[in-house]
C-alpha positions in Angstrom: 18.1 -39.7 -17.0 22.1 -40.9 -17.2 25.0 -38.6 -17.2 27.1 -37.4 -20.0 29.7 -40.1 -19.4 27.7 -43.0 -19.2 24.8 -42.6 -21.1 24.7 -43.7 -24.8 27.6 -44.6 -27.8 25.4 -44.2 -30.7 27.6 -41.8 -32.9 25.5 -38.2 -33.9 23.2 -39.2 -36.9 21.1 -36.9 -38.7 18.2 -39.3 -38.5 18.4 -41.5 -35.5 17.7 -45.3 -36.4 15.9 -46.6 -34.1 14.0 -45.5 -30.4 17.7 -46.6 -28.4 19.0 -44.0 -31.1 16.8 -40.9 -30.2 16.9 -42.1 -26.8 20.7 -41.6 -26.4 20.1 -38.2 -28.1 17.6 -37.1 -25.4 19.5 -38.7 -22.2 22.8 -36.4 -23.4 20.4 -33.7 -24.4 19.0 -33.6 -20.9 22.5 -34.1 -19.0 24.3 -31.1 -21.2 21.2 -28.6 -20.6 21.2 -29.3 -16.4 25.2 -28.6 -16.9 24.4 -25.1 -18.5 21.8 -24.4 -16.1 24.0 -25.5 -13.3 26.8 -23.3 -15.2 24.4 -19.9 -14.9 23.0 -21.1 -11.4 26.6 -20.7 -10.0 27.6 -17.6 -12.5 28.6 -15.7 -8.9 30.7 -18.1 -7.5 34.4 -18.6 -8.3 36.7 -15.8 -10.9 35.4 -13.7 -13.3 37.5 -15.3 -15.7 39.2 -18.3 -16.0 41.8 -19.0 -19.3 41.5 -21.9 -21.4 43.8 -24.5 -20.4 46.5 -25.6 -22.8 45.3 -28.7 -22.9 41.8 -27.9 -24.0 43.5 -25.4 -26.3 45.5 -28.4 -27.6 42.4 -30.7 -28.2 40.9 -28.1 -30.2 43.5 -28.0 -32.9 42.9 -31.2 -33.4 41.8 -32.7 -37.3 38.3 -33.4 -38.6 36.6 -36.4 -36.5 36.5 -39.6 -38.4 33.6 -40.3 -40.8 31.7 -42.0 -38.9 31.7 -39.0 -36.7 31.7 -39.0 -32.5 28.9 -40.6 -29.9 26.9 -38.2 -28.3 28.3 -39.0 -25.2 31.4 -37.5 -26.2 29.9 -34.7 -28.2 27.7 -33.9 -25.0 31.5 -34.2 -22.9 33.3 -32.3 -24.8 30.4 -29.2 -24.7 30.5 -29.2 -21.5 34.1 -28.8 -20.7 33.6 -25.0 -22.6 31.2 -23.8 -19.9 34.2 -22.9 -17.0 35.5 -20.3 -19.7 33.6 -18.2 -21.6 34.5 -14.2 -21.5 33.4 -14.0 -18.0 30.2 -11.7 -18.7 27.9 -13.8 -17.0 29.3 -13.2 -13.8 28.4 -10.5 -11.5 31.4 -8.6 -11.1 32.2 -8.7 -14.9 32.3 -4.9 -15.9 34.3 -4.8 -19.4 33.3 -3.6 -22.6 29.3 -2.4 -22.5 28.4 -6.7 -22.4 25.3 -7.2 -21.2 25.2 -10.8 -19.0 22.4 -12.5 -21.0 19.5 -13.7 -19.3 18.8 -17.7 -18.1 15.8 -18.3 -19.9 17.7 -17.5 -23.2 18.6 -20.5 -23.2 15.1 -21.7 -23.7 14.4 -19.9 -27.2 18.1 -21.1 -28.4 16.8 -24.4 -27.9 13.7 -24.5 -29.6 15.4 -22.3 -32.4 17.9 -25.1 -33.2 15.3 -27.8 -33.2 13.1 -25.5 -35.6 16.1 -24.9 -37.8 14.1 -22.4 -39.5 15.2 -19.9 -42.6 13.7 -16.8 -42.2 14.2 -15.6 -45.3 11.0 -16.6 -46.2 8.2 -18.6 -46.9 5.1 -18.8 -44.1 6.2 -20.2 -40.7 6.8 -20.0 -36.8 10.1 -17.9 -37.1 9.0 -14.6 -39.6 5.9 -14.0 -37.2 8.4 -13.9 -33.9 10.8 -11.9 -35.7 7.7 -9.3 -36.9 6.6 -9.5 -33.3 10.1 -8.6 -31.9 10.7 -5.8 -34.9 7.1 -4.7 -33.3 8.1 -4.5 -30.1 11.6 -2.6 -31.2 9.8 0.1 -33.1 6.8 0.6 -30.2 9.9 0.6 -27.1 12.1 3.5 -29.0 8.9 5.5 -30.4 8.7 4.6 -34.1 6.0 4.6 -36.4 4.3 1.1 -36.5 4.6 1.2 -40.5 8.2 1.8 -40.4 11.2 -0.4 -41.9 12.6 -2.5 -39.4 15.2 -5.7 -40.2 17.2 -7.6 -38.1 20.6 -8.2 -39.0 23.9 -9.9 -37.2 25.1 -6.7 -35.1 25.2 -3.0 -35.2 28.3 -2.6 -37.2 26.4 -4.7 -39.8 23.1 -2.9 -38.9 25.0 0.8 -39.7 26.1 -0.4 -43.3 22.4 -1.3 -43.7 21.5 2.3 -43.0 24.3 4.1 -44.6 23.6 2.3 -47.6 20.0 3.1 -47.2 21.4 6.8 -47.0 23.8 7.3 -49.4 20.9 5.7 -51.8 18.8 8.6 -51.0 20.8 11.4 -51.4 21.6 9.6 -55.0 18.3 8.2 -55.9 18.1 4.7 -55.4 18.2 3.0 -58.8 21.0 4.9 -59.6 22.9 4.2 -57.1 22.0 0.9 -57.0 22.6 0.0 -60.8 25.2 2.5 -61.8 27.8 2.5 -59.2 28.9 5.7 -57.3 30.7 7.4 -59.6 28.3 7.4 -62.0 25.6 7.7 -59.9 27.1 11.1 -58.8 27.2 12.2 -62.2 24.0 11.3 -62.9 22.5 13.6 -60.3 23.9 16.4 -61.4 26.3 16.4 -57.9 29.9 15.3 -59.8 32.6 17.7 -59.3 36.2 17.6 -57.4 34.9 16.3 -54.3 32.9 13.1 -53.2 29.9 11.8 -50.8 30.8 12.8 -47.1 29.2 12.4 -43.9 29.8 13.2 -40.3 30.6 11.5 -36.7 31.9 12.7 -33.4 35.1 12.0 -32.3 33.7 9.8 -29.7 32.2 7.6 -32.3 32.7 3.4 -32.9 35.4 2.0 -35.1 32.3 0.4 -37.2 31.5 3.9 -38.2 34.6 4.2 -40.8 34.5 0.7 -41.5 31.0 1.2 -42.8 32.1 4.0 -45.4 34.8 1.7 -45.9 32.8 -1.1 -46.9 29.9 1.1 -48.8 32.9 2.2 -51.1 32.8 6.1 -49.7 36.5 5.8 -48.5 36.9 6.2 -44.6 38.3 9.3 -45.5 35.0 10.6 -46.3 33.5 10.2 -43.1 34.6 13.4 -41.4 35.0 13.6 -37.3 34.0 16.1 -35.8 35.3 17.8 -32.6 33.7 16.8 -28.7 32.6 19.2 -26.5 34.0 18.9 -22.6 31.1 16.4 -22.3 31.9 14.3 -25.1 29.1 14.9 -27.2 29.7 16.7 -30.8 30.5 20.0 -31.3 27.2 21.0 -33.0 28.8 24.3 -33.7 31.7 22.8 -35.3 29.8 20.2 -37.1 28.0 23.3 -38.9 31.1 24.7 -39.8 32.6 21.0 -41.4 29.3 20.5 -43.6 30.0 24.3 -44.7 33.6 23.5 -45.6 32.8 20.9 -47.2 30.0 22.3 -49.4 32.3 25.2 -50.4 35.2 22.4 -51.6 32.7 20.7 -53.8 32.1 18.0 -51.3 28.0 16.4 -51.2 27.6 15.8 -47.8 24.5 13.7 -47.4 24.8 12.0 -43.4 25.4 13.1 -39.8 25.5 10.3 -37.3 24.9 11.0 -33.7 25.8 8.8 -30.9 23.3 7.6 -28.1 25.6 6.0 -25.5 29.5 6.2 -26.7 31.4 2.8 -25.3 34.4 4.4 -23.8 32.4 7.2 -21.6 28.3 6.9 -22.1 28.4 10.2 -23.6 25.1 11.2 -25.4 24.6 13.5 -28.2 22.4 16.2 -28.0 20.0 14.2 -30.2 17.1 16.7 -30.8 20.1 19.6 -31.7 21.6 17.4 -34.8 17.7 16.4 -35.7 16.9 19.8 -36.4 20.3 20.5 -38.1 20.0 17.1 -40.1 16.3 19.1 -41.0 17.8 22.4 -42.1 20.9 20.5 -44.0 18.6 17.7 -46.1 20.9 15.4 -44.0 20.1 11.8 -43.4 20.6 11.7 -39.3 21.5 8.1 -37.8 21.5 7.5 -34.4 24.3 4.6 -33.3 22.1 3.6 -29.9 24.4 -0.2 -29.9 24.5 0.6 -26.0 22.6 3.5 -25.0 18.8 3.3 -26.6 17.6 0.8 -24.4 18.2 4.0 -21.8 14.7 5.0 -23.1 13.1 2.7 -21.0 14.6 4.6 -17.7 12.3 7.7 -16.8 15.4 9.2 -15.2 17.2 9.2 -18.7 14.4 9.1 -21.1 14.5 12.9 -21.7 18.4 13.1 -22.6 16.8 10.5 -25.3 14.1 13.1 -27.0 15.3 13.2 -30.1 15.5 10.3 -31.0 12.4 9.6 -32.5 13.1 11.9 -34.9 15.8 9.7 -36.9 16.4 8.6 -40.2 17.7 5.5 -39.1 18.7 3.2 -35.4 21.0 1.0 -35.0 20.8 -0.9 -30.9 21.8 -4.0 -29.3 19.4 -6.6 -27.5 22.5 -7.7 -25.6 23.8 -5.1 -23.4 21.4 -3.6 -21.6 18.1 -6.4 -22.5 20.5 -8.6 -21.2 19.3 -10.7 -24.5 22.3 -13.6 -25.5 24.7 -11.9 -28.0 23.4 -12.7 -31.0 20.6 -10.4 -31.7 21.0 -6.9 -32.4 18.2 -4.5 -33.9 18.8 -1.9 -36.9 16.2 0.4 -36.8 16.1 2.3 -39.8 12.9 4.9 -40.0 11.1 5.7 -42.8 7.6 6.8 -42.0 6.4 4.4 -43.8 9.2 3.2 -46.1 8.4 4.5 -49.9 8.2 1.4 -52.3 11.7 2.7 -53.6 13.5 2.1 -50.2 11.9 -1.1 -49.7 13.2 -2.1 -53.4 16.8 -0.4 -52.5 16.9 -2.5 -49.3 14.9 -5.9 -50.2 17.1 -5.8 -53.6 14.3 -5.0 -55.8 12.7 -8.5 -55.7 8.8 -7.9 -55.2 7.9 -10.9 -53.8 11.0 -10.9 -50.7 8.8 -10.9 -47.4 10.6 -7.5 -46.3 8.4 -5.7 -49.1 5.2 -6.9 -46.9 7.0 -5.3 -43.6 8.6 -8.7 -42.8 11.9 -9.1 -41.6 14.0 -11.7 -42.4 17.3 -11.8 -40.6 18.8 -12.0 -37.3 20.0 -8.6 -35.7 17.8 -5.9 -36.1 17.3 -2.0 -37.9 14.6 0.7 -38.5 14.3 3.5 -41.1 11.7 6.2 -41.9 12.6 7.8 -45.3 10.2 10.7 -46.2 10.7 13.0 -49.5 11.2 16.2 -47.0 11.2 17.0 -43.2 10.8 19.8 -41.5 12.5 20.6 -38.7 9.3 19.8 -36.2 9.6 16.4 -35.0 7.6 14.1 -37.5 7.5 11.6 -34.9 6.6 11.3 -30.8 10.4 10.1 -29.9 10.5 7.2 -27.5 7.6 6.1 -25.6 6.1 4.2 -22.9 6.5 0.6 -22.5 4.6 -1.7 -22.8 2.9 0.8 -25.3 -0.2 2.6 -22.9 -3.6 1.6 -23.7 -6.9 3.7 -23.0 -6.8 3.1 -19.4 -2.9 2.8 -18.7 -1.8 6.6 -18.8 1.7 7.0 -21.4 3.2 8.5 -18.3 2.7 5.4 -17.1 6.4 2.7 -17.6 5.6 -1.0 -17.6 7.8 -4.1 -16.3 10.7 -3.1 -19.0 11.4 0.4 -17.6 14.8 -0.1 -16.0 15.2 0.0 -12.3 17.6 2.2 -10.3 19.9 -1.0 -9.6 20.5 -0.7 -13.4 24.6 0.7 -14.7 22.6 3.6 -16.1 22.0 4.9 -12.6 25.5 4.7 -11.6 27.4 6.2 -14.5 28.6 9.8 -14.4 26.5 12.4 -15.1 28.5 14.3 -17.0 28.4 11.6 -19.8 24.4 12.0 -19.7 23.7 8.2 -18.2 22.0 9.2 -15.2 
C-alpha cells in the first residue's frame, strides 16, 4: 500500500490523468485513514492535551501554495502531523466543556460524505433521504409528532435563531413580519406602543440565548433573565411576575425558553411547569436541550424530561452525549404539523424548496410544532421509547440507544437533576 512519505508526487488534481494518477490518490488515501485510525486506537494513551508546537504553528502562516498546487504525498504528510493535537476530547480523561468524544466509525460517513460532495439543498439524491431519516429518528427519540418541522442546521446557537425567528413570526403573523420589518410589523398587529417584543430565560441560560435576540433584531436587552431557584432551574414564580411587569409597561412578551441540561451545572428546568405556563400565557416555549435532551434516552432521567414533548420548538446536539463528530447538531422546532404559513416563514416562501415536502436541507438539526392554540394538556406524548416500540416490543421497553449507567448522566449531582 506505500506510506505517506514515499508513495506518489503527482500534485492534487481535480481530475487525475491517468491510472498512476488515481493510484497515488488512493495509496495516500489509505496511508492517512490507517494514521487516523491508529490516532483514535491509541486516544488513551499519552496527555490529554498536547499544544501545537511553534514550529507547526509557524508552517501554518505560511502563503498560498504555488499554482501548481502540492503532491499528495505532502498533502497526506502534512494532515497527519494535526492528529497529536486536537482539543484533547477524544481521550478518556478529557472532561471540559459538555464535548462529547465522537465515535470511530464517524469517520466512515465523513468519508463517503466528501467523496459524495453532495448539496442538500435540493434536488433528488443519496444525501436528503439520510438527512429525512436522521430528522426521523430525532423527532421519534425526543417524542415528536412524525409530521412535525424538523431541519438541521450548523449548531444550536444557529438552531435557536431558527426557532426564535420561527417565534417572534408567530406572535406577529408571519408575512408581516417577514415583509414589513419589526417595527412595522408591530404596528400592524395592533401591539405598537412604548415597549417592544420580549422573551424570557433563566439566569443559568447559554450566551447564544442573547446573541439570538441580538441577531433577530429584538435587542439583547429584550430578552429578560429570570431569577434561579437553589437548584438552578428558573424561578417559575418569578418568571410569572416578569411577563406581568412587562405586560403592564406596554411590553409584548411572546417567548419563554427553558433549559434542559445548563453547561455550567446540568441544571434542568422544570419543563412541564413552564409548558403549562407557556399555555396559560400564549407563550411560544423553547426548550435549549444542546447537552441535556439526549438524557431522554436514560430511564433514570427520562421523567425529569416530561415536558418536553410539549414544546414549541428544540434545539440538541448529536455531539455530546451521541458521541456524533461535532458537526451535526439537531434543531427541533414542533409544530404539530407545521401550518403552510410556518413552512413559508421558514423555507422563505419558495413553494418548490424541499423543506415544504418535510425535507430537510442542512446540516445541524431543529423541530417545531406551531398550532393556532394550546391548551394547557399536553398535545403531545413527551419523549419516548427508543428505538420506537412496535406491537410486540412494549414502550416501556428502551432499545440499544438508552444510555447505560457508565454514562456522565449517572454521575452528576443530583441536585442539578442529571441523575
Amino acid at each position: 500500500m506505500g506510506t505517506m512519505d514515499s508513495v506518489g508526487t503527482n500534485p492534487t488534481t481535480l481530475d487525475p490523468a491517468d491510472s498512476a494518477g488515481w493510484a497515488d490518490l488512493r495509496a495516500n488515501a489509505h496511508a492517512l485513514l490507517d494514521a487516523a485510525i491508529d490516532k483514535l486506537e491509541a486516544a488513551k494513551d499519552g496527555r490529554v492535551w498536547t499544544p501545537l508546537p511553534d514550529e507547526l504553528k509557524e508552517s501554518l502562516r505560511a502563503p498560498a501554495p504555488p499554482a501548481a498546487g502540492v503532491s499528495h504525498e505532502d498533502l497526506a504528510a502534512k494532515l497527519a502531523a494535526l492528529l497529536p493535537y486536537g482539543v484533547g476530547n477524544t481521550h478518556p480523561r478529557f472532561f471540559g466543556w459538555v464535548h462529547g468524544s465522537g465515535a470511530p466509525g464517524s469517520v466512515l460517513p465523513e468519508l463517503v460524505a466528501a467523496a459524495m460532495n453532495a448539496n442538500c439543498g435540493g434536488r433528488d439524491h443519496g444525501g436528503i433521504y439520510v438527512e429525512r431519516q436522521v430528522l426521523g429518528w430525532a423527532r421519534s427519540m425526543m417524542g415528536f409528532p412524525a409530521d412535525c418541522g424538523a431541519l438541521l442546521v450548523s449548531g444550536t446557537s444557529m438552531a435557536t435563531v431558527v426557532a426564535l425567528k420561527a417565534a417572534r413570526d408567530k406572535r406577529l403573523g408571519f408575512a408581516a413580519s417577514r415583509s414589513l420589518g419589526l417595527a412595522e410589523a408591530l404596528r400592524s398587529a395592533g401591539k405598537i406602543s412604548a415597549g417592544k417584543l420580549v422573551g424570557y430565560a433563566g439566569e443559568g441560560g447559554h450566551s447564544c440565548l442573547k446573541r439570538a435576540f441580538d441577531l433577530l433584531g429584538l435587542g439583547s436587552d429584550a430578552l429578560r433573565m429570570v431569577r434561579v431557584s437553589e437548584d438552578f432551574t428558573i424561578d417559575l414564580a418569578d418568571l410569572r411576575a416578569r411577563v406581568a411587569a412587562d405586560r403592564e409597561a406596554g411590553h409584548v412578551p411572546f417567548a419563554v425558553i427553558g433549559t434542559c441540561g445548563s453547561v455550567n451545572v446540568g441544571a434542568i428546568d422544570d419543563l412541564a411547569g413552564l409548558a403549562d405556563f407557556a399555555a396559560a400565557e400564549s407563550l411560544w416555549l423553547h426548550v435549549d436541550g444542546a447537552f441535556g435532551a439526549a438524557a431522554v434516552l436514560s430511564p433514570a432521567v427520562a421523567p425529569r424530561l416530561s415536558g418536553l414533548g410539549r414544546a414549541d420548538s428544540l434545539a440538541f446536539d448529536f455531539h455530546k452525549w451521541l458521541h456524533v463528530r461535532r458537526g451535526g447538531r439537531f434543531l427541533p422546532c414542533i409544530y404539530p404539523p407545521p401550518p403552510e404559513r410556518v413552512r413559508a416563514g421558514l423555507s422563505g416562501g419558495v413553494p418548490h424548496h424541499p423543506f415544504l415536502r418535510g425535507r430537510s436541507t442542512t446540516t445541524a438539526a431543529a423541530c417545531w410544532c406551531a398550532t393556532p392554540t394550546r391548551s394547557s394538556a399536553p398535545s403531545r406524548s413527551g419523549p419516548t421509547t427508543w428505538p420506537p416500540p412496535t406491537a410486540a416490543s412494549p414502550r416501556a421497553a428502551r432499545g440499544p440507544w438508552t444510555m447505560g449507567p457508565s454514562s456522565r448522566a449517572a454521575s452528576a449531582p443530583s441536585r442539578y437533576g442529571l441523575t
